[in-house]
C-alpha positions as MATLAB code, in Angstrom:
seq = 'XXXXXXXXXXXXXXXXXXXXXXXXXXXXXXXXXXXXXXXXXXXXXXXXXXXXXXXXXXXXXXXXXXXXXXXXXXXXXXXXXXXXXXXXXXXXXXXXXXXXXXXXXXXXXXXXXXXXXXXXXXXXXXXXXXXXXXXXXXXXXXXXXXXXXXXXXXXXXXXXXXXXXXXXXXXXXXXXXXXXXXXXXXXXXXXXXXXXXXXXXXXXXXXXXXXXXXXXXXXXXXXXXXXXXXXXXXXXXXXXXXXXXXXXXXXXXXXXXXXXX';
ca = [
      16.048    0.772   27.597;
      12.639    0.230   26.721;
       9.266    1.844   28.753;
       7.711   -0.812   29.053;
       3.801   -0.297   31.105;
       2.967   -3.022   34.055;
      -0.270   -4.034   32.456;
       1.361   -4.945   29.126;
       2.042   -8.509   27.950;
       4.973   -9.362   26.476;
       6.034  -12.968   25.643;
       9.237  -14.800   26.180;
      11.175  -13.953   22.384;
      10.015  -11.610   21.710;
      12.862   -8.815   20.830;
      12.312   -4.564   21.215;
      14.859   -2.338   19.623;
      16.693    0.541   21.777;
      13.770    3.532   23.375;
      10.785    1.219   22.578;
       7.500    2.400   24.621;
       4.977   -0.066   24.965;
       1.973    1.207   26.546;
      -0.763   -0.385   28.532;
      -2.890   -3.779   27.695;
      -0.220   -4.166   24.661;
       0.056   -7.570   23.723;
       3.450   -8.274   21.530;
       4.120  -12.485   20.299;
       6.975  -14.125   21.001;
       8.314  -14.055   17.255;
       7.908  -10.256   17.269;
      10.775   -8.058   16.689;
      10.360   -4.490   16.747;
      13.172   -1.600   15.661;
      14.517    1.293   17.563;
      12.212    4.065   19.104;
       8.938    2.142   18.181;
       5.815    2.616   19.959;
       2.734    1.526   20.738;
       0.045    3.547   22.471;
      -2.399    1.319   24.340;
      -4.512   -1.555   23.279;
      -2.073   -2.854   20.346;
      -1.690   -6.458   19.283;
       1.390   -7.249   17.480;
       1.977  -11.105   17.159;
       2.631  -13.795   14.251;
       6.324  -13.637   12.406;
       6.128   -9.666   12.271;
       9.138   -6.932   11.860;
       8.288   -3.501   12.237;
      11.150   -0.887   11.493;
      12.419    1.868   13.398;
      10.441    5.336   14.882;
       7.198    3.398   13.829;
       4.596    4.283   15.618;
       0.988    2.450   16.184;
      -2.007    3.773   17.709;
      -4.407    2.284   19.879;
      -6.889   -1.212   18.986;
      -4.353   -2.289   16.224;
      -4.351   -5.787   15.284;
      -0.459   -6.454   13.268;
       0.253   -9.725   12.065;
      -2.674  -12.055   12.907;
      -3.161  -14.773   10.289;
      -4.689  -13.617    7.445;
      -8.520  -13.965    6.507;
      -8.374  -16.505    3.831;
      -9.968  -19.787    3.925;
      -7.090  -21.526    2.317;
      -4.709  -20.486    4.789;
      -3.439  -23.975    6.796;
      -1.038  -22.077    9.597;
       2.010  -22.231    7.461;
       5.012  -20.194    8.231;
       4.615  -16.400    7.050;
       5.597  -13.393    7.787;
       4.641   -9.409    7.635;
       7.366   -6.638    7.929;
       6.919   -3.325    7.837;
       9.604   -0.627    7.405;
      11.027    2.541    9.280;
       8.743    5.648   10.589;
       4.933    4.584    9.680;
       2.222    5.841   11.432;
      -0.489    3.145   11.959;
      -3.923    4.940   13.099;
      -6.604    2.816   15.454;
      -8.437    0.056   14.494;
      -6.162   -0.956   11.566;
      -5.198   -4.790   11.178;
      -2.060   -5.914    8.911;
      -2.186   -9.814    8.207;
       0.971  -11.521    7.131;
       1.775  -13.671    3.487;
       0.336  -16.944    2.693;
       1.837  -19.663    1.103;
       0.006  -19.171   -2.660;
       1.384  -15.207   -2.190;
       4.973  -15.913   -1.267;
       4.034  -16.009    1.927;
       4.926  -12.293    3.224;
       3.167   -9.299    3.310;
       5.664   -6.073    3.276;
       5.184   -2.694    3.343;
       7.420    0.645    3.022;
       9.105    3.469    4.837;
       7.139    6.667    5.711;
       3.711    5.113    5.170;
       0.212    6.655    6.658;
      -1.984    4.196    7.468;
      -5.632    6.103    8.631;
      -8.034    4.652   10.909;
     -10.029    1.176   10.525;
      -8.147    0.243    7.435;
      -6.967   -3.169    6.312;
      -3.910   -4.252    4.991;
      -4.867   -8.015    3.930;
      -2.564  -10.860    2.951;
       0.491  -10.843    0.707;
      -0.222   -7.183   -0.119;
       3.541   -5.237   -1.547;
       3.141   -1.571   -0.605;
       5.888    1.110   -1.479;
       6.854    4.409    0.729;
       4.830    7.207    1.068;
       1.648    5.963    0.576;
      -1.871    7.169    2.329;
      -4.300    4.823    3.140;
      -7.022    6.670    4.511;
      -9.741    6.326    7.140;
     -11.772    2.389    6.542;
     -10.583    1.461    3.434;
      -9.497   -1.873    2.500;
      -7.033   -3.459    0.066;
      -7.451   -7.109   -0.526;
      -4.768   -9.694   -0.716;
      -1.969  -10.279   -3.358;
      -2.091   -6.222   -4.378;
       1.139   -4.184   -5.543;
       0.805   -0.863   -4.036;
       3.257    1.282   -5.539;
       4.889    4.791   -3.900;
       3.427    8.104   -3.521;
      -0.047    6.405   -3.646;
      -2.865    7.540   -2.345;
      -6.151    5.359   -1.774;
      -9.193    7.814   -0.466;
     -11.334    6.875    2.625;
     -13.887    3.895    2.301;
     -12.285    2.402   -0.495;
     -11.745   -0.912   -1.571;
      -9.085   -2.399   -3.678;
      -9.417   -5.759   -5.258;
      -7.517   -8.469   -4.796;
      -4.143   -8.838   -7.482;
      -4.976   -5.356   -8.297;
      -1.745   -3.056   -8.948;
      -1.673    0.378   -8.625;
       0.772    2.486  -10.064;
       2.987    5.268   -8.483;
       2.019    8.284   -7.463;
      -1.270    7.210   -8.560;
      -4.639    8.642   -6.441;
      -7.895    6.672   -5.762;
     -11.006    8.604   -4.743;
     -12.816    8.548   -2.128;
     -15.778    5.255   -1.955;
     -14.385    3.875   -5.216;
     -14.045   -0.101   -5.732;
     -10.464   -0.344   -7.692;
     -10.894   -3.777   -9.717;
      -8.795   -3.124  -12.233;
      -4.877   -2.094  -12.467;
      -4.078    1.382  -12.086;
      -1.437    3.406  -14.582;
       0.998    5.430  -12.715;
      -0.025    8.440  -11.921;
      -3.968    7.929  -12.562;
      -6.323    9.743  -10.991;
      -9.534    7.114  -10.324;
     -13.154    8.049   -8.856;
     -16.281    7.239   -9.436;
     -18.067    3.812   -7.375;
     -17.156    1.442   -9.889;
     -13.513    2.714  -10.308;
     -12.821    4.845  -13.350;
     -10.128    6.733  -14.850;
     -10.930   10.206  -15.066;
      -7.247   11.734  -15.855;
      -4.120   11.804  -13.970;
      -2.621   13.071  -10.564;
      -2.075   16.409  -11.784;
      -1.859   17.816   -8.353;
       0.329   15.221   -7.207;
       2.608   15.737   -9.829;
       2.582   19.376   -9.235;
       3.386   19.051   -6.097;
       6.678   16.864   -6.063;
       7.861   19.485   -8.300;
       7.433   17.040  -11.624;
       8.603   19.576  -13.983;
       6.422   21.298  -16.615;
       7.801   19.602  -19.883;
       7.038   15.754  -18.346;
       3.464   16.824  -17.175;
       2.865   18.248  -20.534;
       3.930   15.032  -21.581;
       1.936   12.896  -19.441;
      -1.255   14.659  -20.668;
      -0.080   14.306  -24.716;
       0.491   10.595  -23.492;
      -3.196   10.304  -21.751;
      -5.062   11.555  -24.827;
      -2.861    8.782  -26.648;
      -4.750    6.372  -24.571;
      -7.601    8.094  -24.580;
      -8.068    8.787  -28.670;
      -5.420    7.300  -30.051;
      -5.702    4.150  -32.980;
      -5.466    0.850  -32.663;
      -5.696   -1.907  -29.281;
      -5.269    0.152  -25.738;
      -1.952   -2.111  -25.905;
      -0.567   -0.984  -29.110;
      -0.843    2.823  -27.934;
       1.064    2.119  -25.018;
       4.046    0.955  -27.233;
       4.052    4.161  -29.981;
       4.123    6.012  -26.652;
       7.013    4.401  -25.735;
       8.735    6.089  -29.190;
       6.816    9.058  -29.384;
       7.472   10.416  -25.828;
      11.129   11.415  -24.007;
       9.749   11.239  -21.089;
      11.072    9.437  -17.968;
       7.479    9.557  -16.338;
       6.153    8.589  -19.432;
       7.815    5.428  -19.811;
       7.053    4.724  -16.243;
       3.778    4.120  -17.315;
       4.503    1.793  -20.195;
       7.002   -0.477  -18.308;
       3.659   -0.985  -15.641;
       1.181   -1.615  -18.843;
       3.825   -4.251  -19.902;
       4.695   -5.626  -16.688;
       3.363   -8.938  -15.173;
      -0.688   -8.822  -14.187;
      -3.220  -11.067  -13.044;
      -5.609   -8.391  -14.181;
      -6.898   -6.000  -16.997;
      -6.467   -2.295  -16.791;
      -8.495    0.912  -16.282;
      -8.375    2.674  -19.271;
      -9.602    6.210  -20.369;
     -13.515    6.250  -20.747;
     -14.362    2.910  -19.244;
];
C-alpha cells in the first residue's frame, strides 16, 4: 500500500507501484506511473507521460516531466522515463522528448541528480552519472555512464559526452567529449583524462598506461585529429582504448574537444 499524505494531489490514472510515499502538496498527472518503493518528499510535481523506476527517490520543489522549454514544441505526445534507484535533489526539473528528438527523454539506473539542475529535452543519460548542484544540460545530449558534470555547468545542446568522462566545475561543454576526458577551464577544454576515475573503478594499470600512450597520440601525433584516432585503433590492445575510437567515429551533430584547444 502506498503512504499517501492528505494534502497531496493525485489525479484519476495515475498508477503508484507497491510502498510508494507521497508526501505533502505533491502533485502527480494522471499519465504518471511510478515503480515500487518510490518517493517523494514534499513539494514535488511529477506530471506529463513520465515513468520513474523503482526505490527512486525525489526531493522537495522538483518539477518531472513538464513540457519542455523549446519554442518549437506544439504539445505533441512525449514522454520522459527514468530508471530504478536515482536520487533527484530540490529544485531540479526533467522535461520530456520532443518530436524533432524522438520525442523521449530517458535517463539511467543509479543516477545523482544535485540540486537546481536541469535535465532539458530529449537528453539520453546512462547509469551512474553525477550531475551536480545548478548545472544544466541542454536538449538532444548523449550522456554516457560513469559521467560526471561539476556544479554550475552547462552542456550544449547535441553535445555527447563520453563514459566515465569528468567535466569541471563552471565549464561550458560545446563540443563532444572522448571517453574518459577530463574537461575544465570556462570555455571547455581538454586538459587530460579521468585518471582518478579510472583509478578508482579499479581500471587496471596496463589500459591506463594505455590510455595516456593513446592521449599523447592525439595530442602530438601526425596527421588530421581523425586519422590518429584510426592508427590508435591498430596500435593499441586496449579495450578502453577502442572505446574511445568507436565514440570519435560514431554519429555527431558536433566537432570534438581535442588536446590543446
Amino acid at each position: 500500500m502506498a503512504q499517501i499524505h492528505p494534502s497531496a494531489v493525485i489525479e484519476e490514472g495515475a498508477q503508484l507501484g507497491a510502498d510508494c510515499i507521497v508526501g505533502p502538496f505533491c502533485v502527480i498527472g494522471p499519465n504518471v506511473r511510478l515503480g515500487d518503493r518510490v518517493e517523494l518528499k514534499s513539494h514535488v510535481v511529477v506530471t506529463g507521460d513520465t515513468e520513474i523506476g523503482d526505490d527512486t527517490t525525489i526531493f522537495s520543489f522538483s518539477v518531472i516531466g513538464e513540457i519542455p522549454q523549446d519554442l518549437k514544441f506544439k504539445g505533441e505526445k512525449c514522454a520522459l522515463v527514468i530508471g530504478r534507484r536515482n536520487r533527484i535533489r530540490e529544485h531540479v526539473t526533467m522535461n520530456p522528448g520532443t518530436e524533432g528528438g524522438g520525442g523521449l527523454t530517458k535517463v539511467g539506473d543509479d543516477n545523482l541528480f544535485m540540486a537546481g539542475c536541469h535535465i532539458a529535452h530529449d537528453v539520453q543519460i546512462g547509469n551512474h552519472v553525477i550531475v551536480v548542484n545548478s548545472a544544466a544540460v541542454a536538449g538532444h545530449c548523449i550522456i554516457e555512464d560513469n559521467v560526471i558534470i561539476g556544479g554550475l555547468s552547462g552542456v550544449h545542446q547535441f553535445v555527447r559526452i563520453g563514459k566515465g568522462a569528468i567535466i569541471g566545475a563552471v565549464t561550458m561543454v560545446t563540443n563532444d567529449v572522448i571517453p574518459y576526458g577530463l574537461v575544465q577551464a570556462p570555455r571547455g577544454e581538454l586538459h587530460g583524462l579521468n585518471l582518478v576515475g579510472l583509478k578508482r573503478r579499479g581500471v587496471p594499470r596496463a589500459d591506463i598506461t594505455a590510455l595516456r600512450a593513446a592521449f599523447q597520440m592525439m595530442a602530438q601525433g601526425e596527421g588530421t585529429f581523425q586519422n590518429r584516432i584510426q592508427r590508435m585503433s591498430d596500435e593499441f590492445d586496449s579495450e578502453y582504448v577502442q572505446e574511445i575510437v568507436n565514440f570519435v567515429v560514431g554519429d555527431t551533430d558536433r566537432s570534438f574537444l581535442t588536446p590543446g584547444n
